[in-house]
N, CA, C and O of each residue as an XYZ file, in Angstrom:
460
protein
N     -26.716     -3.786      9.989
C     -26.238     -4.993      9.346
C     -27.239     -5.408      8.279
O     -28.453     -5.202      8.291
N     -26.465     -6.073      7.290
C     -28.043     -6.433      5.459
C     -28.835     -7.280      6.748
O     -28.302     -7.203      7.855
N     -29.880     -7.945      6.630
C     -30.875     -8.819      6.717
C     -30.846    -10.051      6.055
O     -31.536    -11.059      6.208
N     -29.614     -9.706      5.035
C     -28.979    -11.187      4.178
C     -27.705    -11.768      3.719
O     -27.145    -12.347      2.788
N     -27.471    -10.946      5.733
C     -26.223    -10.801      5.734
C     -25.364    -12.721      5.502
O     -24.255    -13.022      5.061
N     -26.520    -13.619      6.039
C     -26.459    -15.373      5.814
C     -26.277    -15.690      4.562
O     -25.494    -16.594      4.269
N     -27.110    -14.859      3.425
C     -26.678    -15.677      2.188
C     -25.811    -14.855      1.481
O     -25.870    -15.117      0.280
N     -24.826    -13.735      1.813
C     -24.239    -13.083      1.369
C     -22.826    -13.805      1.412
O     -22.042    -13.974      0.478
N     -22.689    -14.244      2.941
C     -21.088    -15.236      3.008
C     -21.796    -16.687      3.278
O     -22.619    -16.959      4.152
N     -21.392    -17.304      2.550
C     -21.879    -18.892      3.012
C     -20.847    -19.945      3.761
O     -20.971    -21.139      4.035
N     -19.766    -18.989      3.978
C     -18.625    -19.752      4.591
C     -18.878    -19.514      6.323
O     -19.728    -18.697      6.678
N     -18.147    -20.221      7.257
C     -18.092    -20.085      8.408
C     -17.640    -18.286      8.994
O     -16.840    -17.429      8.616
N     -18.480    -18.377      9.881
C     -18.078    -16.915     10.480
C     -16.748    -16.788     11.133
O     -16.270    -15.692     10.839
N     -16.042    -17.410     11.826
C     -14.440    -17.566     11.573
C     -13.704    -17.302     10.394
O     -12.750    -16.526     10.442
N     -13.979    -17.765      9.520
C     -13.258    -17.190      8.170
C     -13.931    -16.145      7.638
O     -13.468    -15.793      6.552
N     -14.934    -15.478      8.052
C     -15.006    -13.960      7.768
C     -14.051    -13.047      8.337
O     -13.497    -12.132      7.728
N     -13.821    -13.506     10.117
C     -13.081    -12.563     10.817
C     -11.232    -12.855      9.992
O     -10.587    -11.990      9.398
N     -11.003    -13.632     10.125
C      -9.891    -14.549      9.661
C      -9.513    -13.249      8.054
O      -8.621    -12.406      7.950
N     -10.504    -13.589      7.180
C     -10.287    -12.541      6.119
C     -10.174    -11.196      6.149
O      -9.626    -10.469      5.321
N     -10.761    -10.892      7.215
C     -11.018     -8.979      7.567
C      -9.706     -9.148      7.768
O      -8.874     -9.052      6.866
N      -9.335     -9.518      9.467
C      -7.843     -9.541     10.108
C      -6.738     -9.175      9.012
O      -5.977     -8.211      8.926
N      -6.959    -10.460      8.090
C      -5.983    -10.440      7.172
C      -5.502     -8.545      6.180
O      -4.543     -7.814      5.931
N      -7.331     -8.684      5.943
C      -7.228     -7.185      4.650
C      -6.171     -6.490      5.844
O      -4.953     -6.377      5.705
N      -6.923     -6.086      6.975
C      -6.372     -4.790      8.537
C      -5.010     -5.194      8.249
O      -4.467     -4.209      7.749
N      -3.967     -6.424      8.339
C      -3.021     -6.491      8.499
C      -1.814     -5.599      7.510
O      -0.774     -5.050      7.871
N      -2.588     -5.747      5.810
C      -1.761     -5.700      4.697
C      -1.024     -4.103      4.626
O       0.116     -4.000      4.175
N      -1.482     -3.371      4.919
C      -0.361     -1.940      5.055
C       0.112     -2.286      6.039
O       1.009     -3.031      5.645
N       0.171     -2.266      7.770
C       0.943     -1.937      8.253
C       2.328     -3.376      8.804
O       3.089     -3.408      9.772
N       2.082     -4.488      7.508
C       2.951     -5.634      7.700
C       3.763     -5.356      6.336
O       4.815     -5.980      6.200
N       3.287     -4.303      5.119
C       4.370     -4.001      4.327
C       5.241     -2.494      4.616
O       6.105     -2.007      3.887
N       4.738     -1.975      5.850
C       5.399     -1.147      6.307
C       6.783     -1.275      7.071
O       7.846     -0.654      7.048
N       6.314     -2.289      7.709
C       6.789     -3.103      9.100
C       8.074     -3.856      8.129
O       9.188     -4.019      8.626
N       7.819     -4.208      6.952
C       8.985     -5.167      6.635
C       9.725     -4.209      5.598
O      10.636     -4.542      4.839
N       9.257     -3.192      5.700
C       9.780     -1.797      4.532
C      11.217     -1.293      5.207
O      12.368     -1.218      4.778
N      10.662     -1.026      6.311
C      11.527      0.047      7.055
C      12.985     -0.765      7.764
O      14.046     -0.231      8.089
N      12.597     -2.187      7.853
C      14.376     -2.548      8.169
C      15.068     -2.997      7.249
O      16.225     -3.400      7.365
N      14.417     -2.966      6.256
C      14.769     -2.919      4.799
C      15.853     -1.976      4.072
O      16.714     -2.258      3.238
N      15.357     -0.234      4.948
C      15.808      0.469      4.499
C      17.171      0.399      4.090
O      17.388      0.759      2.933
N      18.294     -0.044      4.887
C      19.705      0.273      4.863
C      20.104     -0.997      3.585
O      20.957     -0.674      2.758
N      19.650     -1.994      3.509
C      19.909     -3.132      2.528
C      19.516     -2.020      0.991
O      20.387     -1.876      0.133
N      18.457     -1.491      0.883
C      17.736     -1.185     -0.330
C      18.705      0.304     -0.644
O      19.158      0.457     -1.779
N      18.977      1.377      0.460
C      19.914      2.266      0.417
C      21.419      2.010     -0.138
O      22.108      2.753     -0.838
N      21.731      0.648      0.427
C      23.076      0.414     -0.165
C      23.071     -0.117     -1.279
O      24.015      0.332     -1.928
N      22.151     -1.277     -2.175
C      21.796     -1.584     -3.504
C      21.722     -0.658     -4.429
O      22.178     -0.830     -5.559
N      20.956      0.756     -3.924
C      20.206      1.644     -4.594
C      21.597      2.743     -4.853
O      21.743      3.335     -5.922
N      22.340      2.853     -3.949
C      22.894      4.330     -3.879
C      22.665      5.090     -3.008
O      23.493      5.936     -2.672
N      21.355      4.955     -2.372
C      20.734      6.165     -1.961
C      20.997      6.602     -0.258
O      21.096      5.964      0.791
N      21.034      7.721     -0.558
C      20.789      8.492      0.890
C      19.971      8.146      2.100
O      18.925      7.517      1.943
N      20.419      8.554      3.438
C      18.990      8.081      4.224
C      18.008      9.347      4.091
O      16.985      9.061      4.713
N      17.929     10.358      3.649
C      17.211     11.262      3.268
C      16.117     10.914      2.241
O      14.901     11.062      2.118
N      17.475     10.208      1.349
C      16.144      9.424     -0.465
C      15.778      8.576      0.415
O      14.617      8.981      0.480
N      15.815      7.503      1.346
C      15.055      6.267      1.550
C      13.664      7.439      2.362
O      12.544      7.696      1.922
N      14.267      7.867      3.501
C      12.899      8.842      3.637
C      11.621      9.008      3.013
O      10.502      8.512      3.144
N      12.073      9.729      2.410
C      11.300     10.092      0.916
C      10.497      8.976      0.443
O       9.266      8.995      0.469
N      10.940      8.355      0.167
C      10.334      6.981     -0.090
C       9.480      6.162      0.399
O       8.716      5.454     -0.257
N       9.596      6.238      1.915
C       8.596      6.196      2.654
C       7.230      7.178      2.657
O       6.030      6.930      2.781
N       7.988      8.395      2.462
C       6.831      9.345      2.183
C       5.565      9.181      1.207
O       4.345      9.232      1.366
N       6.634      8.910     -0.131
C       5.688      8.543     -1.368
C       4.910      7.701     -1.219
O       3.852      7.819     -1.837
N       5.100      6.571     -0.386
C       4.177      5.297     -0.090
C       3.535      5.612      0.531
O       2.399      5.389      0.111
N       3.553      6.183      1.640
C       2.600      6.762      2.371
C       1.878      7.719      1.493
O       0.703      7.601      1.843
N       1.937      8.564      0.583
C       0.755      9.273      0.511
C      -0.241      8.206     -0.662
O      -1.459      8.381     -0.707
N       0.202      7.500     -1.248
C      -1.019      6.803     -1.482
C      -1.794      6.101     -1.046
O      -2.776      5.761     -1.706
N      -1.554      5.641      0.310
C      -2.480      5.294      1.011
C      -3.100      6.924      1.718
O      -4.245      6.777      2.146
N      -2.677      8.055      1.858
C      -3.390      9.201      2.284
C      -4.293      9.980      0.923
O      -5.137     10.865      1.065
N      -3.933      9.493     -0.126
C      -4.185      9.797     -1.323
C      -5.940      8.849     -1.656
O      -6.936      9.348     -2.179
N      -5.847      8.032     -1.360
C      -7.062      6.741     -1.966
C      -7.864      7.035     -0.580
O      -9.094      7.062     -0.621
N      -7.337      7.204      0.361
C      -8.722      7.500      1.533
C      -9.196      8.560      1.715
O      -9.663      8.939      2.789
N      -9.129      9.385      0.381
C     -10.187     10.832      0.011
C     -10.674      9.787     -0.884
O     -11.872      9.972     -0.670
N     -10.648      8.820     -1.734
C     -11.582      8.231     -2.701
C     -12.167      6.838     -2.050
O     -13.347      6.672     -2.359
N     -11.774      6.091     -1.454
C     -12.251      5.072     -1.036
C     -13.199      4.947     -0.456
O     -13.716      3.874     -0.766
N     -13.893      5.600      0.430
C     -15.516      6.324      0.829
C     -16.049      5.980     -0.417
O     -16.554      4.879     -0.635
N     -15.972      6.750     -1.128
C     -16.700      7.534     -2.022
C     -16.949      6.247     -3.284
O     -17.893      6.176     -4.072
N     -15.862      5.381     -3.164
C     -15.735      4.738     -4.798
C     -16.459      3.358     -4.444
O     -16.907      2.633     -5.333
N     -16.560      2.987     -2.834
C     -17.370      2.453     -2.408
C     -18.640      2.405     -1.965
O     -19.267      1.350     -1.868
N     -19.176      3.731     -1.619
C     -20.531      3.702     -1.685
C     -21.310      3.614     -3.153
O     -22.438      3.126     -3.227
N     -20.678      4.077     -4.192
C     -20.870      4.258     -5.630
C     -21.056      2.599     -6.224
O     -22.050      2.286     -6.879
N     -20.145      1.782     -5.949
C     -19.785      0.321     -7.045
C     -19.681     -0.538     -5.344
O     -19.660     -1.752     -5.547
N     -19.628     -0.280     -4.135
C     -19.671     -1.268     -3.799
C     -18.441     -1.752     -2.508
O     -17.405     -1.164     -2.819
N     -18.260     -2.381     -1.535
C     -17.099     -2.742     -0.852
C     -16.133     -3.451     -1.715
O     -15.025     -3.122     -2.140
N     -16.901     -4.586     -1.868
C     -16.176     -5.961     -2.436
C     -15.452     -5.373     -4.002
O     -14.271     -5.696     -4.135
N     -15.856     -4.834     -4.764
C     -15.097     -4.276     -6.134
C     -13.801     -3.631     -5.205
O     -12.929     -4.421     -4.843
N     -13.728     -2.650     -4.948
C     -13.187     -1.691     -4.004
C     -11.809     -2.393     -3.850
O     -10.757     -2.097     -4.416
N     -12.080     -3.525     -2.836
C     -11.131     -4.318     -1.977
C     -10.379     -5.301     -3.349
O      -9.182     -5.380     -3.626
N     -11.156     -5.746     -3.804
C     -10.330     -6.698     -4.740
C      -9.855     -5.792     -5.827
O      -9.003     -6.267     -6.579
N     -10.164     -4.855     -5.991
C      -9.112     -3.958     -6.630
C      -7.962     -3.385     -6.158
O      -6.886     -3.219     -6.733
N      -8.288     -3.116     -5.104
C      -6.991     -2.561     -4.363
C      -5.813     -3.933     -3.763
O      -4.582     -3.903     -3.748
N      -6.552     -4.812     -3.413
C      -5.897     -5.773     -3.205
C      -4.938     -6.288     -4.522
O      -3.891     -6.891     -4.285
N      -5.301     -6.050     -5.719
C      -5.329     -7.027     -6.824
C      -3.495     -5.694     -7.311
O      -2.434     -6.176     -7.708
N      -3.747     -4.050     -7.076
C      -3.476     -3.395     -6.942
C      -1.963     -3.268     -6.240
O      -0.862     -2.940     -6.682
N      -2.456     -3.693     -4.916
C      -1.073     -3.574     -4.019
C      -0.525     -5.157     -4.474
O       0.682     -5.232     -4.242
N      -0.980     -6.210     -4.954
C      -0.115     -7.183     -4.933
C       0.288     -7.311     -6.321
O       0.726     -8.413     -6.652
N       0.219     -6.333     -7.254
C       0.818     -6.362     -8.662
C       1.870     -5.376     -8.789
O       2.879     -5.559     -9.471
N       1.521     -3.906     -7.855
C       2.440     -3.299     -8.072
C       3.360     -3.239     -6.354
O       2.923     -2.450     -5.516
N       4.505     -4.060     -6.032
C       4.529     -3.393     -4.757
C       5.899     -2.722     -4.878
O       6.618     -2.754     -5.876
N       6.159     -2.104     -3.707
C       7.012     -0.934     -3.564
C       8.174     -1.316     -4.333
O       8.464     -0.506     -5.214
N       9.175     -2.690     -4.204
C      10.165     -2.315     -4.583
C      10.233     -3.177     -5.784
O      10.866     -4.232     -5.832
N       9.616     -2.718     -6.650
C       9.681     -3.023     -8.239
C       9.551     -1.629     -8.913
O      10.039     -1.487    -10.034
N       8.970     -0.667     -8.345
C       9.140      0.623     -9.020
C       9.176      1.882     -8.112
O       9.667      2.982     -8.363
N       8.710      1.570     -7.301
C       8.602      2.926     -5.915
C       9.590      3.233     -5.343
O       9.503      4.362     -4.860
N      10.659      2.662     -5.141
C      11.701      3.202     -4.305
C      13.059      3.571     -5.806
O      13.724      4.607     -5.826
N      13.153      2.633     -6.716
C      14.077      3.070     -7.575
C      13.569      4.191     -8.295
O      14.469      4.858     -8.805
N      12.313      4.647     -8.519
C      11.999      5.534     -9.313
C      11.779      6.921     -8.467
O      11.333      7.979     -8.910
N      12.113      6.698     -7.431
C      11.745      8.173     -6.087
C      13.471      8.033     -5.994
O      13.921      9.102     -6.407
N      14.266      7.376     -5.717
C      15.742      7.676     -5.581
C      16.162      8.156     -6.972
O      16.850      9.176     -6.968
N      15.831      7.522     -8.357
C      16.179      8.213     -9.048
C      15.969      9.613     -9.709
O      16.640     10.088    -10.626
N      14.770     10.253     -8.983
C      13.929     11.229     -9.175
C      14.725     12.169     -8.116
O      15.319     13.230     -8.305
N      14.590     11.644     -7.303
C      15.385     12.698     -6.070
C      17.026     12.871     -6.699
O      17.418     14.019     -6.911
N      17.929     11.737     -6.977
C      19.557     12.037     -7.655
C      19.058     13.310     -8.663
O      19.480     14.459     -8.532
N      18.126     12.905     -9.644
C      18.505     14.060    -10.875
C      18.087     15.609    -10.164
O      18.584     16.656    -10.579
N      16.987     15.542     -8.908
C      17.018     16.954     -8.181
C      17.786     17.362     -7.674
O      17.784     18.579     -7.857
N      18.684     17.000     -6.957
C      19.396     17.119     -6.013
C      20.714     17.750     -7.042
O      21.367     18.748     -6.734
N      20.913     17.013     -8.188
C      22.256     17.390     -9.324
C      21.573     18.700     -9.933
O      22.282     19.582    -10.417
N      20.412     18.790     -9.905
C      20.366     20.373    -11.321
C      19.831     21.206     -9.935
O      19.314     22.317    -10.046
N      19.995     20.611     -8.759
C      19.915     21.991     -7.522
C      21.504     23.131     -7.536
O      21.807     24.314     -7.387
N      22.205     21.654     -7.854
C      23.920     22.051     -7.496
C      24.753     22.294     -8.500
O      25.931     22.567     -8.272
């Protein structure tokens, strides 16, 4: 643990845990509200339960994608850069403003020059 670790947070140690909790929560509570989603966003979209799949997939690998760099981009610049980037990150871009229409529409044009 730093040795300054006191003047590093000057807020109550409750709202340290309170903030961690929170970061731990943020993937698997936009997962959680992703997936009963699916059949609403499938029928808007067009898409298959195969394309919604998929879709899940794609989201998932960027979070399997950034934890080969997130080690690394944090020992380099730091935790706190790290987090408020990624944070700043997942709450500018989230899934269904471009991730799921642009993976269903990616999958329709494969699926047509397969057949």
């Amino acid at each position: 643990m730093n040795p300054d670790a006191q003047q590093l947070w000057r807020g109550p140690r409750w709202a340290l845990a309170v903030l961690l909790a929170m970061l731990g929560m943020l993937g698997p509570f936009s997962i959680d509200t992703y997936i009963p989603a699916f059949s609403g966003i499938a029928a808007s979209l067009g898409a298959t339960p195969v394309q919604m799949q998929q879709t899940l997939s794609a989201y998932l690998f960027g979070f399997a994608l950034m934890s080969l760099f997130h080690g690394a981009l944090s020992d380099s610049v730091g935790r706190r850069p790290v987090v408020l980037w990624g944070i700043a990150a997942f709450t500018l871009v989230p899934v269904s403003w471009w991730r799921v229409p642009w993976c269903v529409t990616c999958l329709r044009r494969r699926r047509r020059s397969a057949s």
